[in-house]
C-alpha positions in Angstrom: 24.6 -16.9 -5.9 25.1 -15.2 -9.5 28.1 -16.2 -11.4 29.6 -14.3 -14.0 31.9 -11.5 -14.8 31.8 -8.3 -12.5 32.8 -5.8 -15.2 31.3 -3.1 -17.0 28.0 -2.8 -14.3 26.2 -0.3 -15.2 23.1 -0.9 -12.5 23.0 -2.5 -9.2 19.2 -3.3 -9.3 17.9 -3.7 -5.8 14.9 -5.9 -5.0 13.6 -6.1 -1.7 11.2 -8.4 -0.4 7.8 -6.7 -0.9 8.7 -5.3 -4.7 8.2 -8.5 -6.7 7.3 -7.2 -9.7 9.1 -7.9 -12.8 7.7 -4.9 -14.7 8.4 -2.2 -12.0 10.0 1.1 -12.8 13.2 -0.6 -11.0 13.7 -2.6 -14.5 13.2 0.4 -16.9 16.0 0.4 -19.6 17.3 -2.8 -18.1 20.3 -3.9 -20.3 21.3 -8.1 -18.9 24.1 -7.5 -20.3 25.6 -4.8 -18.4 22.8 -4.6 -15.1 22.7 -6.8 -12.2 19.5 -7.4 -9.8 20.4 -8.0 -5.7 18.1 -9.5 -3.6 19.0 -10.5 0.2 17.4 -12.9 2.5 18.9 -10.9 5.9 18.4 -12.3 9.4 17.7 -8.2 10.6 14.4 -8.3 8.5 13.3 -12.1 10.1 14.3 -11.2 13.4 13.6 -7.3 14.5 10.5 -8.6 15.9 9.1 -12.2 16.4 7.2 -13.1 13.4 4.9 -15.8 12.5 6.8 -18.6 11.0 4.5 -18.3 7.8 5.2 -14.5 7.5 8.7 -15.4 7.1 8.4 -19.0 5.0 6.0 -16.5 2.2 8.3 -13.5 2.1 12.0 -16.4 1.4 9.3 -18.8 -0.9 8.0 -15.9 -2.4 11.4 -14.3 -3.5 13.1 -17.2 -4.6 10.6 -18.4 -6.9 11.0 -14.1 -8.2 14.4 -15.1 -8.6 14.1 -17.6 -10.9 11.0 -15.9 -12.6 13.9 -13.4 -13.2 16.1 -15.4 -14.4 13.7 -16.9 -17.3 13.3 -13.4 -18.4 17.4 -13.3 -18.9 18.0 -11.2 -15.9 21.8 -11.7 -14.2 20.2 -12.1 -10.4 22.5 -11.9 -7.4 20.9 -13.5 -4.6 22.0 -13.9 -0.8 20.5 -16.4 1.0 20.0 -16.5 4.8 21.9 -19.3 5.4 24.8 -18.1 3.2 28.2 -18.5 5.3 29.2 -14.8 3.8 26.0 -13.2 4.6 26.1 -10.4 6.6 22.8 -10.2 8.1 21.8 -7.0 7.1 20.5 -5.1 4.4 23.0 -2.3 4.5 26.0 -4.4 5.2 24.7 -6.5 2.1 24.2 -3.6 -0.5 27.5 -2.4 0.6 29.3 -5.8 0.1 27.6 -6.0 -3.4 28.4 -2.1 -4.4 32.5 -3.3 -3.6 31.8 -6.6 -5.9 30.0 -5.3 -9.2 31.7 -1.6 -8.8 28.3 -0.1 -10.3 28.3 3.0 -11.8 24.7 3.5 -10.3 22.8 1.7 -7.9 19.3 1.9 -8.8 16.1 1.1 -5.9 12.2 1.3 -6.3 10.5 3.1 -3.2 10.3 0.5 -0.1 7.5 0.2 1.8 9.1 1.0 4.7 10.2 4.2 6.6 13.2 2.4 7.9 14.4 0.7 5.3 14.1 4.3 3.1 16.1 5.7 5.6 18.6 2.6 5.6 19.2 4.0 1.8 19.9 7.3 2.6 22.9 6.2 4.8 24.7 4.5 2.3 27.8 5.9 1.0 27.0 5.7 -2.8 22.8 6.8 -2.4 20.9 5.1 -4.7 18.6 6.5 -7.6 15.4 6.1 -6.2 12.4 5.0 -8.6 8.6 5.7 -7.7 6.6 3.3 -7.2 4.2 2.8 -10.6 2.2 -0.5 -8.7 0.3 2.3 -6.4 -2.6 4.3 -8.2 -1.6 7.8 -6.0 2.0 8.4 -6.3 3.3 9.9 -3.0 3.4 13.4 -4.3 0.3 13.0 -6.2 -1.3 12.6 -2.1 0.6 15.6 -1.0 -0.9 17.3 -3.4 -4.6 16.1 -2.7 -3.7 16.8 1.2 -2.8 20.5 0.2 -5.9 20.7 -0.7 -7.5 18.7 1.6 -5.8 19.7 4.9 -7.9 17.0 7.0 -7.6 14.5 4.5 -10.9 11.9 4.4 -11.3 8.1 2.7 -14.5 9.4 1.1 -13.0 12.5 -0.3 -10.1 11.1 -1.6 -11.9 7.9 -3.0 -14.7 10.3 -5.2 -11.2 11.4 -6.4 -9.5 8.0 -7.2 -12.7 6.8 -8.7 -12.5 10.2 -10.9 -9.1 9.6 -12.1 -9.3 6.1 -12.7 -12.6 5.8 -14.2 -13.7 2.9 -12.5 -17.5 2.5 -11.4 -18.1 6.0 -13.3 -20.6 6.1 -16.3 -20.1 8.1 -19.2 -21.5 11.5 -17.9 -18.9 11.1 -14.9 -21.3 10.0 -12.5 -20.8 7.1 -9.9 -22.6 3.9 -11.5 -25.9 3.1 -9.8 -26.1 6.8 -8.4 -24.1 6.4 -5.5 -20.7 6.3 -4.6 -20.5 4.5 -1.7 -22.8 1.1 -0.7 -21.3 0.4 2.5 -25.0 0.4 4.2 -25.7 -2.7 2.4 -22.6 -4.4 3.5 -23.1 -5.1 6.9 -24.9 -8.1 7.4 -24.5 -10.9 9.5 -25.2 -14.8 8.9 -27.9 -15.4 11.1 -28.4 -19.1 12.3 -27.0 -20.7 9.1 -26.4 -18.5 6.5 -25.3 -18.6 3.1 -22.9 -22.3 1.8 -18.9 -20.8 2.1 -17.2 -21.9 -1.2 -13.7 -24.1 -0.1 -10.8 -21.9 -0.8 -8.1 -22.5 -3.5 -4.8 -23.8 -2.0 -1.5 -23.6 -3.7 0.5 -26.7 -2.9 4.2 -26.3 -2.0 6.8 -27.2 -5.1 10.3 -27.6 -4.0 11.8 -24.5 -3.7 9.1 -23.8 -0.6 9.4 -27.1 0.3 13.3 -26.2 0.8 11.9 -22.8 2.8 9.5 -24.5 5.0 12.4 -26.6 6.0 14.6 -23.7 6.6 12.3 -22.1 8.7 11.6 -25.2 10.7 14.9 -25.1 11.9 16.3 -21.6 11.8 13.5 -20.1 13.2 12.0 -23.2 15.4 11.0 -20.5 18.5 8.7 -18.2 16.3 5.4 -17.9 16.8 2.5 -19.4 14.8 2.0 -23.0 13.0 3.6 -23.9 9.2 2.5 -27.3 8.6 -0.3 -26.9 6.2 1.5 -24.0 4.1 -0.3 -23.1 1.7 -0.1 -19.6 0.4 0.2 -18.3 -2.6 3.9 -17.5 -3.7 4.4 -17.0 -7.4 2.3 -14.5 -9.7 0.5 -17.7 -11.3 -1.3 -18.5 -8.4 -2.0 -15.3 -7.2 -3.9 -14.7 -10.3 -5.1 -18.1 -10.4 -6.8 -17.3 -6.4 -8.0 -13.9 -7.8 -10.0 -15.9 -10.7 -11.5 -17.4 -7.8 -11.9 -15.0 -6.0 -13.9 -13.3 -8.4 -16.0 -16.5 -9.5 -17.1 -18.3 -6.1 -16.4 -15.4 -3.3 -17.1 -11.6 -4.7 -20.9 -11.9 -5.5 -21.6 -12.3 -1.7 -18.4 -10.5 -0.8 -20.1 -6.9 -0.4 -23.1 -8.5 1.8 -21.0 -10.4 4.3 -17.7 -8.7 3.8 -18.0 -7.7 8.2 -20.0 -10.8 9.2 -18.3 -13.4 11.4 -18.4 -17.1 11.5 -16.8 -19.8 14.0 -14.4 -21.9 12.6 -14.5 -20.1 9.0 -11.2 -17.6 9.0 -11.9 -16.8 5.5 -15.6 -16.5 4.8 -15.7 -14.9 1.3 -13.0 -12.6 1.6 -10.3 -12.1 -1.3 -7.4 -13.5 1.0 -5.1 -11.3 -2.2 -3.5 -8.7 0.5 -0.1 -10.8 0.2 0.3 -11.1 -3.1 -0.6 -7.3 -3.9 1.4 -6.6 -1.0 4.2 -8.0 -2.1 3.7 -6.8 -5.7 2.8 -10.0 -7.5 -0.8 -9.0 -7.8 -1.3 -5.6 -9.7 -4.2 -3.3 -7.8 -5.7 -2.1 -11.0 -5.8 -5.4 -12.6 -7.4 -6.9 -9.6 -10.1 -4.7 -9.3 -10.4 -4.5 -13.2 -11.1 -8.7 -12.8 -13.6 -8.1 -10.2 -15.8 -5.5 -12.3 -15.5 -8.3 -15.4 -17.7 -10.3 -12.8 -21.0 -9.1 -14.2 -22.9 -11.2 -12.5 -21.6 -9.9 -9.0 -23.8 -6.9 -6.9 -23.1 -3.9 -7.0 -22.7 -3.3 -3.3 -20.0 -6.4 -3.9 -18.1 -4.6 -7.2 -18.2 -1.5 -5.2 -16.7 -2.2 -1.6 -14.1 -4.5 -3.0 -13.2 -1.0 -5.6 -13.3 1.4 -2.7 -11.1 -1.1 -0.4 -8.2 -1.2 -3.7 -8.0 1.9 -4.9 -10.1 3.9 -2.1 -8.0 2.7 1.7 -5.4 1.2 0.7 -4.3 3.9 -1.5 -5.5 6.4 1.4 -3.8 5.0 4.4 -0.5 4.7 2.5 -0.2 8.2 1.4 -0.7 9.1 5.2 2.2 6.8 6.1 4.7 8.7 3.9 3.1 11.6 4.7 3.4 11.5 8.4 6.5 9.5 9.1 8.5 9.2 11.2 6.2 10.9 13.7 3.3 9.1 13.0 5.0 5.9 14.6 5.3 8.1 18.1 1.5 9.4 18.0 -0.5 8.3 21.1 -3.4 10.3 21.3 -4.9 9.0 24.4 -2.2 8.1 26.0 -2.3 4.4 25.9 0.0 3.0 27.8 -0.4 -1.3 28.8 1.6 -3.8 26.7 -0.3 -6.8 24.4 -1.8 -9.4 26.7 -0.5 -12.0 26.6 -2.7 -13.9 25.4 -3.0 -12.8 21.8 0.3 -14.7 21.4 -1.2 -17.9 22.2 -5.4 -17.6 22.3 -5.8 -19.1 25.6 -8.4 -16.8 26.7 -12.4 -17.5 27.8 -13.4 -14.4 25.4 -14.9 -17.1 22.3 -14.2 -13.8 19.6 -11.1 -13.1 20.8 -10.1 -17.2 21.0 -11.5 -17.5 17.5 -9.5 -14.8 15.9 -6.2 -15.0 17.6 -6.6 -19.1 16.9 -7.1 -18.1 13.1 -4.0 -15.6 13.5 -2.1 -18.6 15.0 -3.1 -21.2 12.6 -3.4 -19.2 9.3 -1.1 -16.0 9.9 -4.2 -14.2 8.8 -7.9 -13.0 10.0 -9.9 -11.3 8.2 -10.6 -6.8 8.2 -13.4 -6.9 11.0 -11.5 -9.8 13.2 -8.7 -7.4 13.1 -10.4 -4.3 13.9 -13.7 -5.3 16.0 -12.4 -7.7 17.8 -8.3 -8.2 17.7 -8.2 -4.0 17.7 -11.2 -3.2 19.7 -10.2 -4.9 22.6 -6.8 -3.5 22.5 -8.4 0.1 22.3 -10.8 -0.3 24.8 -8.3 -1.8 27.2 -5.4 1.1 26.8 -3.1 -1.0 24.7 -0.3 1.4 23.2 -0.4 2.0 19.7 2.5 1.5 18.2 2.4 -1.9 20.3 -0.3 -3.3 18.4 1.1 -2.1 15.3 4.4 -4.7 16.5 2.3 -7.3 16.9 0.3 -6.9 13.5 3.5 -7.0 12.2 4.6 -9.9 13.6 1.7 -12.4 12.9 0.2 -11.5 9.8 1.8 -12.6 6.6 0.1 -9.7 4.1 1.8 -6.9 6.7 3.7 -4.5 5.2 4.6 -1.0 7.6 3.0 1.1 5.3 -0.4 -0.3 5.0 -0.1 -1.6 9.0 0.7 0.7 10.8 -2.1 3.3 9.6 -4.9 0.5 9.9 -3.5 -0.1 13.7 -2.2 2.7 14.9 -4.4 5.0 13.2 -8.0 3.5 12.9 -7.9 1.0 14.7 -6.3 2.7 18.1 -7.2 5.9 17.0 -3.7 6.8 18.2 -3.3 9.4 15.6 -6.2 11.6 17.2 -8.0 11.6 14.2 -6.0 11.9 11.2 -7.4 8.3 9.5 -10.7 7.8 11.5 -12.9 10.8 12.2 -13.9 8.8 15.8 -12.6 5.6 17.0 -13.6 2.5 16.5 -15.2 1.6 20.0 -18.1 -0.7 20.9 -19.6 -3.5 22.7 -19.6 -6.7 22.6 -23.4 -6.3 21.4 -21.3 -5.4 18.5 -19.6 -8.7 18.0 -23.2 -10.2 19.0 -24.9 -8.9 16.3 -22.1 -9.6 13.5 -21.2 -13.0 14.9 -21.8 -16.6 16.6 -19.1 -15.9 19.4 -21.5 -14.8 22.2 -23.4 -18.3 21.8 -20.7 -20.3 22.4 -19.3 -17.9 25.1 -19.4 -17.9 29.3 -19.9 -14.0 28.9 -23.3 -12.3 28.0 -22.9 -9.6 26.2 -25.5 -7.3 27.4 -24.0 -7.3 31.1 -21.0 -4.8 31.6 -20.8 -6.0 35.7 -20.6 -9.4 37.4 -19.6 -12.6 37.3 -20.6 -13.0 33.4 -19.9 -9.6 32.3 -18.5 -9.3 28.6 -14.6 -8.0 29.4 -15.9 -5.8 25.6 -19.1 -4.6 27.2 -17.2 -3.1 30.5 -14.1 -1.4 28.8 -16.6 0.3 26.2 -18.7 1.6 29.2 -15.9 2.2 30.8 -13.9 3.8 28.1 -16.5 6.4 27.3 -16.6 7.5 30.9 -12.8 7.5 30.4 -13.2 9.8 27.7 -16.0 12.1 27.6 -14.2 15.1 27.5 -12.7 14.3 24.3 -15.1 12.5 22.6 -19.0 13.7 23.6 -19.4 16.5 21.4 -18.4 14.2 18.3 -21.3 14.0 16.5 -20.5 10.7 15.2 -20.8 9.7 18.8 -24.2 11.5 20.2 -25.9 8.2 20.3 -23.0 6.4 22.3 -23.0 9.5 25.1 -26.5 9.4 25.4 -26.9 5.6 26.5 -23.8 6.9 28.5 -25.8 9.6 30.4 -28.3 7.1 31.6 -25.6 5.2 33.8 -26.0 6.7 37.3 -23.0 7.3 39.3 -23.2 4.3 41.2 -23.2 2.1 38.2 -20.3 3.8 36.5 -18.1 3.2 39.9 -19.2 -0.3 39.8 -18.1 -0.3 36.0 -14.4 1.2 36.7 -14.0 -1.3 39.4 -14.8 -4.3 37.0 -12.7 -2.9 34.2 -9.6 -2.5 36.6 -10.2 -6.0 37.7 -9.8 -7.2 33.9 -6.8 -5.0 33.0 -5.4 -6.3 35.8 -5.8 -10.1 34.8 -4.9 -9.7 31.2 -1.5 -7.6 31.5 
């Protein structure tokens, strides 16, 4: 808790969890004499859904250590604490209780990343100035303004753009280095039998203010989901930069080639693992992608599909979250309507891909871009999971999730709730899919080339079965001739024989 003198507050500088910047627009003209910075630990944020007990030890280690980062730069910090006898619990109860205590003459706020928490803002009494968000490369009305023009937005369209205005990857005549903007063909290879060494990843050992967190969490939050013992992520801007030098050294020249392979027992492969920390703002996305293009040793297919996932999607899919809220939380485009099995909760399933990543989930609180949407999101698409659903549950066990950049990547392309608004088609295969990109199917009872019987891949029946499902939607999408015509050749008896099989596994997983 801050001490000091309430008088002659000028600014009430709120912080919230995922802003931990010291140099954000929220600190322009900061005077410590006369400005105060409020940051709450609330139980509302920790508990609206269940959430991995790392998810919630990296957001209260994380902010605490931003206190005191704060607080060697001068700053007057009040903090609330979770455990504080006189916390309220929530974030609008909190702000109000500190608005009545410093008696600001203006309480100043950076953009959240969140729709509700925005709207929690414009309910307050005394609204706050709100500041846009300098860390993002496309301000929001900057995306509006693209979208205008653009009224079907696409990643590639708006990336050409990004990588215009930035300069990155661009020679000096304006043309994409290496003649091509986009090497994503070249990024799509799988390890084979054995595959390339995987360098050990850096870990960042807990000091004692995460110590005290892990702690915390242990007891306050003893029924949450997931494992915490061997915490190790990364919760001060020093070792976030420190992982991105590493990143960069050991991990990006293969990056590009493996980036959607899949490997037993490896959750991290050579994957940047730097989505929290930019998430959360202690990582900068222009200085991250700036480091990686130092790297002159790396590929280009590497430089390029770690630029285009900075400052290409992850620009992208968060201009169509402000754009589209709040609607875009209700879209269901095909009218999904199961719950989550059960078993991604706890990975007790015989599906080997599905074991493997929800066991990385449970473990880590992470798994990696294709374990999230080619296996973790394909089988909830393919068996009629609702959208918003698996959004929840992305939210709740991933400790980089933030709802702007989630619920797009769910929701959107991964569910293809939104009926095409982030992904021209959806994201549907079988598990020949996970075959190809993977070991799973080797150490699996199901054969992947068999959609009916006994050892059936549950993946290879729901696609079948959800093209059938769907063909009046989807078969004249030309990025989907190939998957109708292998439909076509089913006769009638086998696609009744399909159906039957599929409603046997919805039935055993709900």
């Amino acid at each position: 808790m801050e001490q000091g003198t309430t008088k002659d507050i000028r600014h009430l500088v709120i912080v919230f969890g995922d802003q931990l910047d010291a140099d954000s627009a929220a600190f322009d003209g900061f005077d410590p004499d006369h400005d105060v910075v409020l940051q709450m630990e609330v139980m509302e944020e920790a508990s609206y859904i269940p959430q991995h007990k790392k998810r919630i030890a990296y957001f209260l280690a994380s902010m605490r250590h931003f206190r005191h980062e704060l607080v060697a730069r001068g700053r007057r910090v009040h903090y609330v604490e979770i455990d504080d006898p006189s916390n309220t619990g929530q974030f609008e109860t909190e702000i109000a209780r500190a608005q009545r205590a410093f008696r600001p003459q203006r309480t100043v706020a950076l953009e959240p990343g969140d729709w509700r928490v925005a709207e929690m803002l414009r309910r307050l009494p005394e609204t706050p100035e709100i500041r846009t968000d300098r860390h993002f490369l496309c301000s929001r009305e900057e995306f509006a303004r693209f979208s205008e023009q653009h009224p079907r937005p696409v990643l590639e369209t708006f990336y050409r753009a990004m990588r215009r205005k930035t300069g990155l990857l661009m020679d000096r005549a304006g043309r994409p280095v290496g003649g091509a903007w986009n090497f994503d063909r070249e990024n799509r290879k799988a390890f084979g039998k054995i595959g390339p060494p995987i360098p050990p990843r850096p870990t960042c050992a807990p000091d004692r203010i995460t110590t005290d967190v892990l702690r915390l969490v242990e007891q306050r939050f003893a029924d949450s989901p997931g494992k915490i013992g061997d915490f190790d992520l990364p919760v001060t801007r020093e070792q976030g930069l420190a992982q991105l030098d590493d990143f960069v050294s050991e991990r990006l020249p293969l990056f590009g080639t493996y980036q959607d392979a899949m490997r037993s027992g490896e959750p991290f492969l050579f994957h940047s693992v730097l989505s929290g920390p930019l998430n959360l703002h202690r990582l900068r996305p222009l200085e991250v992608v700036e480091a990686a293009l130092r790297n002159t040793s790396a590929p280009l297919n590497a430089l390029e599909g770690f630029t285009r996932q900075i400052i290409g999607w992850r620009e992208f899919v968060r201009g169509i979250y402000w754009q589209r809220m709040p609607h875009y939380a209700e879209e269901n485009a095909l009218d999904a309507d199961l719950p989550m099995p059960k078993f991604y909760w706890t990975g007790q399933t015989d599906m080997r891909c599905l074991a493997e990543a929800i066991g990385h989930t449970i473990d880590h609180a992470y798994a990696h871009h294709i374990e999230r949407l080619m296996v973790l999101g394909l089988f909830a698409l393919l068996l009629g999971v609702r959208p918003y659903d698996v959004h929840r549950w992305h939210m709740s066990m991933f400790w980089d999730a933030i709802d702007w950049v989630s619920l797009p990547n769910t929701l959107g392309m991964s569910q293809h709730g939104d009926g095409g608004i982030v992904g021209t088609k959806p994201y549907a295969a079988s598990g020949n899919y996970i075959n190809r990109m993977s070991d799973h199917c080797r150490h699996c009872r199901f054969d992947p080339k068999l959609s009916v019987g006994e050892y059936a891949c549950p993946f290879t029946t729901l696609y079948w079965n959800f093209l059938d499902k769907y063909r009046r939607r989807f078969a004249s999408n030309i990025r989907m001739k190939n998957q109708y015509s292998n439909l076509a050749r089913k006769d009638g008896a086998e696609l009744r024989a399909i159906r039957r099989q599929a409603d046997t596994i919805t039935e055993s997983v709900t």
